[in-house]
C-alpha positions in Angstrom: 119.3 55.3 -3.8 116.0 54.6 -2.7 115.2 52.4 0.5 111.5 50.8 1.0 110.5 49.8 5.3 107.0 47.6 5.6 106.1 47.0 8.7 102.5 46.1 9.7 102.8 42.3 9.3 101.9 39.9 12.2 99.3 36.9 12.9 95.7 36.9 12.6 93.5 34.5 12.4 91.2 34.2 9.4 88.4 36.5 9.2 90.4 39.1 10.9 91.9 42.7 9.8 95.1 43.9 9.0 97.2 47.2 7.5 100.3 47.3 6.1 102.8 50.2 5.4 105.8 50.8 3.5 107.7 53.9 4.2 110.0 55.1 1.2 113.4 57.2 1.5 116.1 58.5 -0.1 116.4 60.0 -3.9 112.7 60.0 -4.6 112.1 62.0 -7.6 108.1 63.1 -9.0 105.3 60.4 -7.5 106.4 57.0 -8.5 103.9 53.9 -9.0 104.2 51.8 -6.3 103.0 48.4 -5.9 102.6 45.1 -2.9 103.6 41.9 -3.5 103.3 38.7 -1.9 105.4 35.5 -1.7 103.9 31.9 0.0 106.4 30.0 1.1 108.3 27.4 -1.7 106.1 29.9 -4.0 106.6 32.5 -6.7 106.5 36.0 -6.0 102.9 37.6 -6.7 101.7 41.2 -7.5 98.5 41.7 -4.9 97.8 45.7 -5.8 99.4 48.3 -7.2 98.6 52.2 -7.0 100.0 54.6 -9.4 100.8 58.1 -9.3 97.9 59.2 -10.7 95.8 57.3 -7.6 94.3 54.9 -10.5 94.3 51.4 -8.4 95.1 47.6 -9.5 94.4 44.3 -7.8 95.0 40.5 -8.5 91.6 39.1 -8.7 92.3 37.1 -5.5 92.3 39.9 -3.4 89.5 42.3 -5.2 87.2 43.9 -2.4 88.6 42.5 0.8 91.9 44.8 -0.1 92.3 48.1 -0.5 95.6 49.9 -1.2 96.0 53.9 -0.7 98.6 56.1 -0.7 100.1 59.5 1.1 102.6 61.1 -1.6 103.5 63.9 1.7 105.0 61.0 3.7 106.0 59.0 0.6 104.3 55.9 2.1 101.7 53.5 0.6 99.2 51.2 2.6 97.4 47.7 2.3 94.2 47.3 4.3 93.5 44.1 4.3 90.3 42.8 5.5 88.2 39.1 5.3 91.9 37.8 5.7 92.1 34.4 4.5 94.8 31.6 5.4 95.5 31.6 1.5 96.6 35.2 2.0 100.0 34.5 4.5 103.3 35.0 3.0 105.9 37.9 3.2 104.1 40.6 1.7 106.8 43.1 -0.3 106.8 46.6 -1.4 108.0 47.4 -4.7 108.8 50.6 -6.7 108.9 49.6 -10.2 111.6 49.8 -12.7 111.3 52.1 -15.8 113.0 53.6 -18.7 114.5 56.3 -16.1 115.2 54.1 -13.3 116.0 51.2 -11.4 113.1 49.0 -9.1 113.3 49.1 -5.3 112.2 46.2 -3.0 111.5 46.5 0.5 112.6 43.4 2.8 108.8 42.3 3.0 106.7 41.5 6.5 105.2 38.4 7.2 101.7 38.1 7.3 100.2 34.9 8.8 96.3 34.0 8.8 95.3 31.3 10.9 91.9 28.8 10.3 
C-alpha cells in the first residue's frame, strides 16, 4: 500500500510562482516513475509532467519551459516548480504513481492551485 500527500497548492495571481510537492509512503519498492496531473473544473483529468526513474523528464506542451518537475528518490518525494503561472493553469493538481505489469497506480488527493488575471 502506497499513499501519495501534495501539498503546495494555494492562489496566485497570474504571472506569479509556485512549487508543489508530493510526499510518497508506504511499500515503495526500486524508484518508481512518477508523474503530476491536473484537472479544471467540469474538465478531464490531464497529465502536466512526468519524471521517471531514470531522471529522463516529460511535459504536456502547455506547460513546456514555465514548468519544471524534479525529484528526491532519498525522501521519496517529487516536485512541480511552476513559474509564468497562467489562469489557464488552475485546477487540482494530482500526483500519480503509475500502474504497471508489477503493480497497481497510486493517486494522491490533489491541491488546488488557483491563478488569478
Amino acid at each position: 500500500q502506497v499513499q501519495l500527500v501534495e501539498s503546495g497548492g494555494g492562489l496566485v495571481r497570474a504571472g506569479e510562482s509556485l512549487r508543489l510537492s508530493c510526499e510518497a509512503s508506504g511499500s515503495i519498492f526500486g524508484i518508481p516513475d512518477m508523474a503530476w496531473y491536473r484537472q479544471a473544473q467540469g474538465k478531464q483529468r490531464d497529465f502536466v509532467a512526468m519524471i521517471y526513474s531514470t531522471g529522463n523528464k516529460n511535459y504536456a506542451d502547455s506547460v513546456k519551459g514555465r514548468f519544471t518537475i524534479s525529484r528526491d528518490n532519498a525522501k521519496n518525494a517529487i516536485y512541480l516548480q511552476m513559474s509564468s503561472l497562467k489562469p489557464e493553469d488552475t485546477g487540482v493538481y494530482y500526483c500519480n504513481i503509475p500502474g504497471s505489469w508489477s503493480r497497481v497506480g497510486y493517486w494522491g488527493q490533489g491541491t488546488q492551485v488557483t491563478v488569478s488575471s
